[in-house]
N, C-alpha and C positions, 0 to 999 in steps of 0.2 A: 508581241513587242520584244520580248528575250530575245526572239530568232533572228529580229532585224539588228538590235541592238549588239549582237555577236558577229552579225556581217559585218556591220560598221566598223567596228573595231577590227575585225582581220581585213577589211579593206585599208582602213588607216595604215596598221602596223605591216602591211604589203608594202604600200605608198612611201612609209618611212625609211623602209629597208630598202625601197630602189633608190632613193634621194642619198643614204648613206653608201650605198652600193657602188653609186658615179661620180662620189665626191674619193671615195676611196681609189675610185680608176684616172681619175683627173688627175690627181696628186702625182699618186705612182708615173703615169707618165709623163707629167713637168718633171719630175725627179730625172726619170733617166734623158726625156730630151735634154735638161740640164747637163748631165752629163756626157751626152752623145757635143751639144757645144763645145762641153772644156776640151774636146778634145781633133778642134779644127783646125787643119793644116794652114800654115798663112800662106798666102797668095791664089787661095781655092777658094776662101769662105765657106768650104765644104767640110764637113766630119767624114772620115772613110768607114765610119759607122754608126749606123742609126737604131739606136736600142730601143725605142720608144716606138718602134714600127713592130719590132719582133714581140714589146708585150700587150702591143693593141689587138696583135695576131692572136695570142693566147690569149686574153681577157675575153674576145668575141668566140672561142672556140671555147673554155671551159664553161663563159658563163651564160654567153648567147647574144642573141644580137641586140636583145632588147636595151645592154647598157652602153650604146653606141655614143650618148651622148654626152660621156664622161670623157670620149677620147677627143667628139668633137669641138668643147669648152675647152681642152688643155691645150691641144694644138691651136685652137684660131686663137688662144689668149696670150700664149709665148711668143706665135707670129708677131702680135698685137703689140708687147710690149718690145719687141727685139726691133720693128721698124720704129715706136719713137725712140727708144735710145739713140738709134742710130740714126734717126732725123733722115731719113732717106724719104720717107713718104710724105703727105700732109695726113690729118689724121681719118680724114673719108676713106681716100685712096687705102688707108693701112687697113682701114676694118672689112674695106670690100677682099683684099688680097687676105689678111688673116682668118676672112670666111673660108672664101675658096681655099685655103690651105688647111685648115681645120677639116673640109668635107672632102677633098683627097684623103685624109691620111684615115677617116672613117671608111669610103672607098676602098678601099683601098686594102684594110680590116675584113670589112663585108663579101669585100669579091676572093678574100681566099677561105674566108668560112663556105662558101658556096662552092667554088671547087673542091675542097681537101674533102667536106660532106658529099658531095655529088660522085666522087672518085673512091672513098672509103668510109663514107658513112660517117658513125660516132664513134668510131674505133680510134684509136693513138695510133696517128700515123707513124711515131716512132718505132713500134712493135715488130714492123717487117721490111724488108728490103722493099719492094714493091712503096708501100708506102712512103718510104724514106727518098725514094725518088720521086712519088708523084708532091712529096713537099718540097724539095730542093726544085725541081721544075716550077712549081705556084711560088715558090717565092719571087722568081725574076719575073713573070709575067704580072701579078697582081705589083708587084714595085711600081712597074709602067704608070698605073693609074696615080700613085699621089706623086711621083716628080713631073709628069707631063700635066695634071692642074695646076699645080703647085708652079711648074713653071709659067706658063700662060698667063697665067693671073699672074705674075708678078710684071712679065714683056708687056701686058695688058695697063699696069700700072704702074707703072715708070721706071721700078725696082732694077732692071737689069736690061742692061740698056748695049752689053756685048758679050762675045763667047757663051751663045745661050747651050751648044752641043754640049760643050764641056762643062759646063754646072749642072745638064740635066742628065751627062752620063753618070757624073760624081752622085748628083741624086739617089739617083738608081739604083748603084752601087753600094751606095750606102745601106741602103733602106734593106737592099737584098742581103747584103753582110748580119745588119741587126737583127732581121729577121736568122736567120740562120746560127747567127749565136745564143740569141736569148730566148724565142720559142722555145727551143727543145730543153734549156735550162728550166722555163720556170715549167715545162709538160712535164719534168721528171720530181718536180718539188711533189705532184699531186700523186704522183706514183706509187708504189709499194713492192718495194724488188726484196726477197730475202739476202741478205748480207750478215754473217756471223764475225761482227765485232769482236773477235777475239784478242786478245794483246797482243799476240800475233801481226796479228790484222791491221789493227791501227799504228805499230810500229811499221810495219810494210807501207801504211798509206801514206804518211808523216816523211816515211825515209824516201819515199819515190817522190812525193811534193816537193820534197826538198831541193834534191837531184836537178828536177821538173823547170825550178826556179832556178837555178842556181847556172843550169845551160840556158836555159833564154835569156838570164842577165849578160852570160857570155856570147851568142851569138848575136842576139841585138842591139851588142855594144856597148853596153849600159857600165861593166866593168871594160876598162879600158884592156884589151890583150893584143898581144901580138900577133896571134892569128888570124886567118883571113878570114873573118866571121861573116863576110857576107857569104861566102858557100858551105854554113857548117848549118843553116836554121833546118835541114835536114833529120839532124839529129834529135831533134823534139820529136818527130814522129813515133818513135820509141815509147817515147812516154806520157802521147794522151791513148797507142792502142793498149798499154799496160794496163791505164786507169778503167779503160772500155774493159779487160777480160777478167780483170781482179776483182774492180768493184762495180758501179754500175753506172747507168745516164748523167745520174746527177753529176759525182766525181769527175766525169767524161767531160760532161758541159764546161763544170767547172773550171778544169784546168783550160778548156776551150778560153773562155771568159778572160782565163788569167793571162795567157799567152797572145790574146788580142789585144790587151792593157797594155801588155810588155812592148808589144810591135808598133802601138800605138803612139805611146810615151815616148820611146827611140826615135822614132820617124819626125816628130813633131819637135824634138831637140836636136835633130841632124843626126839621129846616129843610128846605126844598125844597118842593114844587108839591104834596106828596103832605100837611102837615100842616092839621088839621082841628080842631072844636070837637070832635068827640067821637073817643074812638082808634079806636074800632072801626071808625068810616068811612074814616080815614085809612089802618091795614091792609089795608082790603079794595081801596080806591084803588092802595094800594102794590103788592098780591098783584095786581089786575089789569093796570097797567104791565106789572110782569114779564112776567105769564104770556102779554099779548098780544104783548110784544116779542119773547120765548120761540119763540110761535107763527107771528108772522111770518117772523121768522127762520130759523125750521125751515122751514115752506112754500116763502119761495121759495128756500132752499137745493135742496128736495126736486125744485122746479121746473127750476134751475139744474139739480142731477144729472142730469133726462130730457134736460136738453136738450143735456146733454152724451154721454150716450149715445145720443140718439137723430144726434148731429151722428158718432161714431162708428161706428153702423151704417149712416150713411149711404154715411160716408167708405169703410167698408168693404165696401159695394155697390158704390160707383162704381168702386172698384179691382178689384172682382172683375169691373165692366161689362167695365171697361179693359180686363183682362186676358182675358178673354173674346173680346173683340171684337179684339185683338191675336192671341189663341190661330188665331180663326175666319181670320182676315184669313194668317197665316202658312200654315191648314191649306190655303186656295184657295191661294194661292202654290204650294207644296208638290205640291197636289192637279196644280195647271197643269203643273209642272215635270214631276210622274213622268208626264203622262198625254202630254207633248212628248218625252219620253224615251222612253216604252213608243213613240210614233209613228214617234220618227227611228231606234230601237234594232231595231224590229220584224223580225223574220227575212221577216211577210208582204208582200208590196208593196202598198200605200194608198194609193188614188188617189180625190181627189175632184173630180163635175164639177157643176157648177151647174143650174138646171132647165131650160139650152139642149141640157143635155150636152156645155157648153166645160170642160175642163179648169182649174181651178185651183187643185190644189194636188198637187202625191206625195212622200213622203217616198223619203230613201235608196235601201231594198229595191226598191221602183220603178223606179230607174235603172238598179240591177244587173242584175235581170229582165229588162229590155226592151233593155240596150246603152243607156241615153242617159249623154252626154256631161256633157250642164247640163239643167235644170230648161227655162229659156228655151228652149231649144230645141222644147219641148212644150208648154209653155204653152197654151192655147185651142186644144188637138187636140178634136176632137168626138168623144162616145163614139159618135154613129151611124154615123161614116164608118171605124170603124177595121174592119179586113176579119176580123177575125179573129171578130169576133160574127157569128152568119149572122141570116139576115133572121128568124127567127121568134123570137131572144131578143128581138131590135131591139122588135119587136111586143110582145110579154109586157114590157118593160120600158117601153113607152111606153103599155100597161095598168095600169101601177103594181103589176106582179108581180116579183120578186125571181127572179134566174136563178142557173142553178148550171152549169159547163161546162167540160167539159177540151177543150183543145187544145193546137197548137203555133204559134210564133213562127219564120219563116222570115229570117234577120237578112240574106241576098243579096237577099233579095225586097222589104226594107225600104228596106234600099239604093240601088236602082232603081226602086222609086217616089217616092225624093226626099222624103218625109217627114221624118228625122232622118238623120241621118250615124252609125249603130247601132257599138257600142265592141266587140260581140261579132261571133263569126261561128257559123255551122253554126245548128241548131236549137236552140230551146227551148220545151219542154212544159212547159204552162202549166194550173195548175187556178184558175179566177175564179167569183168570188162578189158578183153586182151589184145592191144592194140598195136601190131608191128611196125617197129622204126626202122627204115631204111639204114643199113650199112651199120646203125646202132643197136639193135637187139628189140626185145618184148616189151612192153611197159603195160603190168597189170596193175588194176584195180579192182580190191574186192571190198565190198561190203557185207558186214553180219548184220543180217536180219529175220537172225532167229527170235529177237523180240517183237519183231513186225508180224513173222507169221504165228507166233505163239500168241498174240494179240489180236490177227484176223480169225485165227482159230475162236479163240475167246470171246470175240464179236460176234461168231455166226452162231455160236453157243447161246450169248445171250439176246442175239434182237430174234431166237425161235424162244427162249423163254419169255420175251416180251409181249410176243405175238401171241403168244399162249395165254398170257396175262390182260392184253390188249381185248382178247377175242371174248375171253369168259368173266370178264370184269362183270363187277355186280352194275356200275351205273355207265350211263350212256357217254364214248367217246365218238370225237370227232377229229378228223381233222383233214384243216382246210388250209387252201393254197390262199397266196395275196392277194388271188381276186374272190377270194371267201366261198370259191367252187368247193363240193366234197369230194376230197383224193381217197376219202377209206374212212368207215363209219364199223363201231366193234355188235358184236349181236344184239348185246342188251340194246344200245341205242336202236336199232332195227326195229328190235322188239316191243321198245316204247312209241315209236313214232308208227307202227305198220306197213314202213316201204321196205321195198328189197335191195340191195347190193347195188344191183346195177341202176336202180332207182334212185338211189340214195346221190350214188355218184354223178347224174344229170342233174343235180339243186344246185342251186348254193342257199346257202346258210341264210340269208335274207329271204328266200320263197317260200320256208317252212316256218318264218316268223311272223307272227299275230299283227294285224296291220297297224292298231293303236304301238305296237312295238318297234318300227320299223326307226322312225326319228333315231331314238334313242339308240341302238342297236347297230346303226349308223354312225353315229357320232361317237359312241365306244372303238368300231372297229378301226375308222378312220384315225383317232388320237392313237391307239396301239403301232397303226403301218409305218405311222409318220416321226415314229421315237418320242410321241408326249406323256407317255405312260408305257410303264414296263406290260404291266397286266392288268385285268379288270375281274370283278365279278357281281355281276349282277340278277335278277331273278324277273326273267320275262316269260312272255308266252308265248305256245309253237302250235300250228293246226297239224296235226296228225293225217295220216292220208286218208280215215275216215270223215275228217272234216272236224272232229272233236278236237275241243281243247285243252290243251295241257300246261299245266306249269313246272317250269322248268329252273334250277339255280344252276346257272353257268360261269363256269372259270376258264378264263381266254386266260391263254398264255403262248410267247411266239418264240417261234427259233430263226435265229437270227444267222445271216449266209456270211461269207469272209468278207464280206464288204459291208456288214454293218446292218443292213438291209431285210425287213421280213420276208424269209424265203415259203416260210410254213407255219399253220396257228395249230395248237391244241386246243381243242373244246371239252371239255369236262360237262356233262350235263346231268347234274340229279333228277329226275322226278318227284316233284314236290305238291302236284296237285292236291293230293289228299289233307296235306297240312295246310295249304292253301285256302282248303273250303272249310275248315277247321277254325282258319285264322279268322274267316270270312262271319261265320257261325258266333263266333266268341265276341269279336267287333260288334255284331249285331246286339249279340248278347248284354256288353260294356255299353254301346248307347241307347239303351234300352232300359238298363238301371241306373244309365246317366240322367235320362228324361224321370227317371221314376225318385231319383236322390233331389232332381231340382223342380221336382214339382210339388215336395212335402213342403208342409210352410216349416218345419223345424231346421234347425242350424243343422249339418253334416259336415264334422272336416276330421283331419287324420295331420295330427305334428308330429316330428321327428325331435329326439332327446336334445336338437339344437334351438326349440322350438318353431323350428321353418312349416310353414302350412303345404304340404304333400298332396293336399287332395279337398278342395272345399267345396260348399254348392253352393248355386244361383242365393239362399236366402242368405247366407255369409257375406257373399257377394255385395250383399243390396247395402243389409246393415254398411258396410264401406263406401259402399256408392263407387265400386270399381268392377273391371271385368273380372271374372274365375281365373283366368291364363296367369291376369296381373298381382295374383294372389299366391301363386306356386311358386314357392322357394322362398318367399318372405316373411317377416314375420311379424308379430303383434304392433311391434313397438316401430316399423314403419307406414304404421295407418295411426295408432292410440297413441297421443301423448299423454297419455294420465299413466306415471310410472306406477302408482299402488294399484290398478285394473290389473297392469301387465305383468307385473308381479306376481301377484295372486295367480296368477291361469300358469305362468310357468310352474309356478310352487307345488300346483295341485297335477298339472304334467307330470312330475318329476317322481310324485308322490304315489302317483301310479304306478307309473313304470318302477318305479322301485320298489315296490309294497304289490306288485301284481297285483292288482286288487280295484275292484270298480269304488268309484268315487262318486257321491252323488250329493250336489250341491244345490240348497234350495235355492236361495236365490242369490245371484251374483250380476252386478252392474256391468256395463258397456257403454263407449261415448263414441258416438258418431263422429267423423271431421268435422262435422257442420254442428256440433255441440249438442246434439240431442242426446239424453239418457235411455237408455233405455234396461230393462231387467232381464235375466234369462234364469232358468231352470235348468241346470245342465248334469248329465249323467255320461263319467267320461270310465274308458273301457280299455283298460291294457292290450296291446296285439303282440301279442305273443308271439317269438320265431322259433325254428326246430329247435334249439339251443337252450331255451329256456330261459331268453331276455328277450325282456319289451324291449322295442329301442322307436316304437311307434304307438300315440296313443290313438282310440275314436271317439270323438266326442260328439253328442248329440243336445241339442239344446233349444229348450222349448220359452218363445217370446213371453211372456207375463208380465209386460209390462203393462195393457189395459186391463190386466187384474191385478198386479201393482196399485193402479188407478183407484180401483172400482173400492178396493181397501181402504185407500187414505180416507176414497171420499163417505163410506160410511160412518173409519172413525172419526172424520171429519162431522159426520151429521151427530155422532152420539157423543159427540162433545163438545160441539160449537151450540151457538144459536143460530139460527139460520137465517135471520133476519139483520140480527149487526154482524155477525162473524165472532163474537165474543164466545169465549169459554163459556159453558154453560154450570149447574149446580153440580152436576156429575167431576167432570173437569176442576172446578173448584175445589171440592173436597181431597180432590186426591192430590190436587197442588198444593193445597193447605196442610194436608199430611207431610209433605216432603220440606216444605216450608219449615213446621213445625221442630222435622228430626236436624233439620241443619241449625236451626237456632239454638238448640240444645245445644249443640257443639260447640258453636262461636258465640255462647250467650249473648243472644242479640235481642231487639224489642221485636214483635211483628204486631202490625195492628190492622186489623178488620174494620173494614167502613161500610156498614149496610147502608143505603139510597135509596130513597123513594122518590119518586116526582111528587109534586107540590101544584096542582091545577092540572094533571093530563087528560083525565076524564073531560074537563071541558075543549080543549084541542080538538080530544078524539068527535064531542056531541058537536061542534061548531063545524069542524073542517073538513069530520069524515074518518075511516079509520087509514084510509092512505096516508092521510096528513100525520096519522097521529108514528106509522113507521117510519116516515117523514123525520120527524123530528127524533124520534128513539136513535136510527141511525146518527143522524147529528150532535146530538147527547155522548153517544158511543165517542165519536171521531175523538171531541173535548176530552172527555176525559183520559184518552190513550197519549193526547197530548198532555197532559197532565202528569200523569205518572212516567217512574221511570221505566227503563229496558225489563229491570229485573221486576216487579210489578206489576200485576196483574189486576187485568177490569175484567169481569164477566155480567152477564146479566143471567139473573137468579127466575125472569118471567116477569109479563106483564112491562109495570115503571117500575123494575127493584134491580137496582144493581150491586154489586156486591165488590170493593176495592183488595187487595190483599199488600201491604206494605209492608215487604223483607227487610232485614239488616236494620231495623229501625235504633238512633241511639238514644234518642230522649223523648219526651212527648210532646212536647215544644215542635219537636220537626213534624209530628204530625199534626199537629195543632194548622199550620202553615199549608202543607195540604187540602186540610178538610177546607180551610177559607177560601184556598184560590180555586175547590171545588164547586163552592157556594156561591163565589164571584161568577166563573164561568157560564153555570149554567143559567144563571138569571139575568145572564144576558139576552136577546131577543135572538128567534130561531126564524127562519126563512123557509114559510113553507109555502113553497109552489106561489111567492111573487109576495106574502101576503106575512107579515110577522107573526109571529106567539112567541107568549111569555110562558115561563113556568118555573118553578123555585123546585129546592130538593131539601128533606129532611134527612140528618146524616147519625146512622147512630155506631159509635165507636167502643171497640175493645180492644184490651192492649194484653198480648200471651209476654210473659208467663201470670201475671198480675191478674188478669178475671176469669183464666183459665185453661188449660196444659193440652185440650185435644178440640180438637175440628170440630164437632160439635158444640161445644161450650161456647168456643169463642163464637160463635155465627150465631146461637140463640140467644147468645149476651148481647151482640150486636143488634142482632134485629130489635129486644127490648131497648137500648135505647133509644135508633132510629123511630120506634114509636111516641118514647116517653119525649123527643122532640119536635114532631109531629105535630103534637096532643099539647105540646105547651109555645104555639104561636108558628111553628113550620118554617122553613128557609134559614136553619142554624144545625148544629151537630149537636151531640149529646153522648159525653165519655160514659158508659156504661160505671164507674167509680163514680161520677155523680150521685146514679141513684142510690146509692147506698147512706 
């Protein structure tokens, strides 16, 4: 919607701008047909110029033909109004002739946009001679079209009704004047000529204008003189070609413009060079001044222009020569410098000799080569006498053949023949290149490379030490081309594998490898050829030419060709079998005591000072209920959330290892994820390194958690009753001791409540003795409910139970007890569907009051629980009663 909404708008504001575009072209030319009017000869009804013709011509040339319709509303409306003023028409007749006048003078517009285009394109026809004639030519013919409609339509409509020749020559003429004046006036408004305004300049412009005026006032009569001004309008020529060479079109035009005003004005007041016995002669007089002053003026403007652009391309050739030939002139410079540069820089030595073969010139690398001191020194050396050329280059170069030859330079021997005073000493190999110039002399080149051959030397030296190296290496080489063939295998290799030389060298490297090895071995080599890996080294296996097999650690490495490319592989081969079955042997070894560490039912594991599990077995395993693997490297406190377990096992870790020293702990807990306890027995064992620090413990550790069990549940038997689960008389006593020593402390009351049943005998003779444990349990339940947390019920045997009541503060609270024990129990018991009753006799002592130990108080109790018994049963009896 934006993208429509955006065309919219630039279609509107398109729309608006041609609407103010043809209203701006309308105007403009009412204005000058207006003034093309004021200035009609009377007895012609004709203007001798039509200015409104010359700016319809440029409006359709600057701005195109599309605003054609600004010319054709101004012409047919001035028609329009000029027939009714003048009442000559009615007003049909006036609009039908004010059309057709209207669409002549667009006509008319259009047909010279289409010539002056069609003849020179969208060029300013003003720019060149050429041009300047094909517009002076299109203005009289395209004229033709709006006075020959223009006249038509008016004979067609009443308007003119005699002398139609002479109204549509005056036409014509007119139309071709205007054009000829104001075209080229308003083509040079859009122009841009350089003209430097100087004070100069504009005094020059000003004083010639002046002049300009001042003779046309005089020769068109306008000031009255006594000369014969109609053969002096001559004289203006002078000074519209000044305006043309000084300044430019516009100026040109201008005075054009003004001087058609002037001739104008005169003629139409009777005076000037132009006035005649008859008008018509005098018009056509007047329209031809203009139009040849028009004409000239344009021409050699049009003249002027070429010769100002032709003074422009000149200028801009010879700057381009300039620069060129500065360009050319720098590049030889340039050219001279790198080629004196490359000579004096050159690594080769150049020496030139003349066609005596005297020496006269070497750069630098020359002197260095040879030991010279200075240049002078050598100067006019002859190439024939130097010793170092034998006599049949000497020959072939003095045939005008080009010689090529290595040698060497003896600098003692230089020495002692007095030649030069040589800067070096020892030898120098020398390779020269002496190549004869026609009519110009010798031009050698030599190169030192005596570090080439002291380095090929040094090369043949060392690849026979390598090969010596190569050959008696202790382990096996290879090496293979890029299609993994063998080019050369060393003895040891030979000797490991049992082929010979020439054996070795029909393999390749894939034939002598174990066939489980081939995948892999492959896909090594291929990543190496292809630049995915520099090198490899892997440890596979090779059949031997006995068929036996070998283990092999192999190191590929390649060498690489100037293109990047694997030209050649090194193969490096250890023999490692023996470590191999070694390794094999020990494996066997490790899951052998694997199976034997996970098939003890005792814990085995091995932590590190971080306490991370290093090493644990299948029954470690279970206790977590996770796999072995999942166990290595982790540690307590990612399986056990009970921080004091984890604790503890770091502590007693730590304690080892720091104290070297075995540790042996009876019994210590462990909790399952899933919340089970269970106990261990564990004996943990410092592992000692060369160094003399544990930094690992072993721990072994033996389950006891069903003899944990087996423990409680005895002293669960020697101190319960086994029938309610109550403390029994054992339990009792020694809870009663502890009782006893705390109340001493916090001087507190305790008080003993011995129980008997009151009718159990008959339960048990009625119900049976099921019924009668029946109810004992039920009894039990009551009276747990009874007491408090800290309080204790046991049963002492048989129907006697025994209460023990701590912290007691007054007797009153126990009083309160024994009653709601009394309540309780003689309530009805539910045994197997069917009720029993049974009452308790309760006999009571209170520590420290009937007496200070376990014994006392319990024997005092039971006397009274009897002496309550014995006097009516189902009530208590304070042991302080009987007294």
């Amino acid at each position: 919607m934006a993208m429509i909404d955006m065309l919219q708008r630039e279609r509107q504001a398109r729309g608006l701008r041609f609407i103010i575009i043809n209203i701006l072209v309308a105007f403009i030319y009412g204005m000058l047909a207006l003034a093309g009017m004021s200035f009609v000869i009377s007895g012609t009804g004709a203007s001798p110029v039509w200015p409104a013709a010359g700016f319809a011509l440029a409006a359709v040339l600057l701005l195109g033909h599309r605003y054609w319709p600004g010319i054709f509303l101004a012409a047919a409306a001035l028609s329009f109004i000029d027939f009714l003023m003048k009442g000559q028409l009615f007003c049909s007749a006036a609009l039908v002739v004010s059309l057709a006048t209207g669409m002549g003078a667009v006509l008319e517009a259009l047909a010279g946009l289409y010539l002056l285009r069609y003849f020179l394109g969208r060029g300013n026809p003003f720019d060149t001679v050429r041009g300047a004639n094909i517009f002076f030519a299109s203005s009289f013919m395209i004229s033709l079209v709006s006075c020959t409609i223009g006249l038509v339509a008016r004979m067609m409509g009443g308007a003119v009704l005699s002398g139609y020749m002479n109204i549509w020559f005056t036409w014509w003429m007119g139309d071709v004047t205007g054009i000829l004046v104001v075209t080229p006036y308003i083509f040079s408004l859009t122009q841009h000529r350089e003209i430097k305004w100087t004070v100069k300049a504009v005094f020059e412009y000003f004083a010639l204008t002046f002049l300009f005026i001042a003779t046309g006032f005089i020769v068109m009569g306008i000031i009255h003189s006594r000369v014969a001004h109609h053969a002096l309008f001559f004289l203006l020529l002078p000074f519209l070609l000044w305006h043309v060479f000084r300044f430019s079109q516009r100026e040109a035009s201008l005075a054009v413009i003004i001087i058609s005003a002037m001739s104008m004005y005169s003629t139409i007041h009777g005076m000037g060079p132009f006035v005649s016995f008859s008008v018509n002669t005098s018009l056509i007089m007047l329209q031809s001044f203009i139009g040849v002053m028009a004409f000239i003026v344009n021409m050699v403007n049009a003249y002027a222009a070429e010769r100002d652009s032709s003074n422009i391309q000149l200028n801009q050739i010879n700057a381009a020569l300039d620069r060129i030939i500065t360009e050319r002139t720098e590049e030889l410079e340039q050219s001279e410098k790198r080629f004196r540069n490359i000579y004096n820089q050159s690594p080769l030595g150049i020496m030139i000799f003349d066609v005596k073969g005297d020496l006269v010139d070497l750069n630098p690398a020359s002197l260095g080569i040879f030991g010279i001191m200075e240049i002078d020194d050598v100067l006019g050396l002859n190439l024939f006498r130097i010793r170092v050329i034998d006599a049949k280059h000497k020959q072939e170069l003095l045939d005008g053949k080009p010689v090529h030859f290595t040698t060497f330079t003896d600098f003692e021997e230089i020495r002692v023949s007095g030649q030069y005073e040589p800067a070096r000493q020892g030898r120098a190999y020398i390779e020269a290149e002496i190549s004869p110039i026609e009519k110009l002399g010798y031009l050698t080149q030599v190169k030192d490379i005596t570090g080439q051959v002291l380095a090929e030397t040094a090369l043949k030296e060392n690849e026979q030490r390598l090969r010596t190296i190569f050959d008696n290496a202790g382990i096996g080489i290879m090496i293979v081309n890029d299609k993994f063939r063998c080019l050369d295998a060393n003895n040891q290799w030979l000797s490991i594998s049992g082929y010979s030389r020439d054996e070795m060298m029909a393999l390749s490297i894939l034939d002598i490898t174990h066939p489980d090895d081939l995948v892999i071995s492959r896909e090594h080599l291929y990543a190496l050829t292809t630049g995915n890996i520099d090198s490899y080294n892997i440890e596979k296996r090779y059949i031997k030419k006995d068929g036996s097999i070998m283990w092999g650690n192999l190191s590929v490495t390649p060498i690489m060709d100037s293109r990047g490319g694997v030209s050649t592989i090194i193969a490096v081969i250890v023999d490692i079998t023996r470590r191999k079955n070694i390794q094999l042997r020990l494996k066997e070894s490790e899951e052998f005591l694997r199976r034997v560490v996970d098939t003890t039912p005792n814990l085995i594991f091995v932590k590190n000072r971080k306490g991370e599990f290093t090493l644990v077995n299948k029954a470690v395993a279970d206790i977590y209920n996770i796999g072995i693997q999942d166990m290595v490297g982790k540690k307590d406190t990612d399986f056990n959330t009970h921080p004091s377990e984890v604790d503890g096992y770091l502590r007693d870790d730590l304690e080892v290892m720091d104290s070297l020293k075995n540790v042996f702990i009876p019994e210590e807990s462990i909790t399952a994820p899933d919340g089970t306890l269970r106990w261990l027995q564990t004996i943990k064992v410092p592992i000692i390194d060369s160094d003399g620090v544990a930094r690992h413990i072993l721990g072994v550790s033996a389950d006891i958690t069903m003899l944990k069990e087996a423990q409680k549940k005895l002293i669960e038997m020697a101190t319960h009753d086994s029938l309610t689960g109550l403390p029994n008389r054992r339990m009792l006593n020694d809870r009663l001791n502890e009782v006893i020593a705390r109340s001493k402390r916090n001087e507190r009351l305790i008080a003993v409540l011995f129980m008997d049943l009151d009718g159990f005998k008959e339960v048990n003779d009625n119900f049976g003795h099921n019924a009668g444990d029946m109810l004992l349990k039920q009894v039990s339940e009551r009276l747990m409910e009874t007491v408090r947390e800290i309080d204790l019920v046991s049963r002492m045997g048989g129907d006697e139970f025994t209460i023990i009541l701590e912290s007691v503060i007054t007797v009153q609270d126990v009083i309160v007890v024994a009653d709601r024990i009394i309540e309780i129990i003689q309530k009805p018991f539910d045994i197997g569907g069917t009720g029993a009753h049974v009452t308790t006799s309760v006999g009571i002592s209170i520590f420290p009051n009937d007496g200070l130990d376990a014994e006392t108080l319990l024997r005092k109790a039971d006397n009274a629980m009897y002496k309550a018994k014995n006097s009516g049963k189902n009530h208590y009896t304070f042991y302080a009663d009987l007294l």
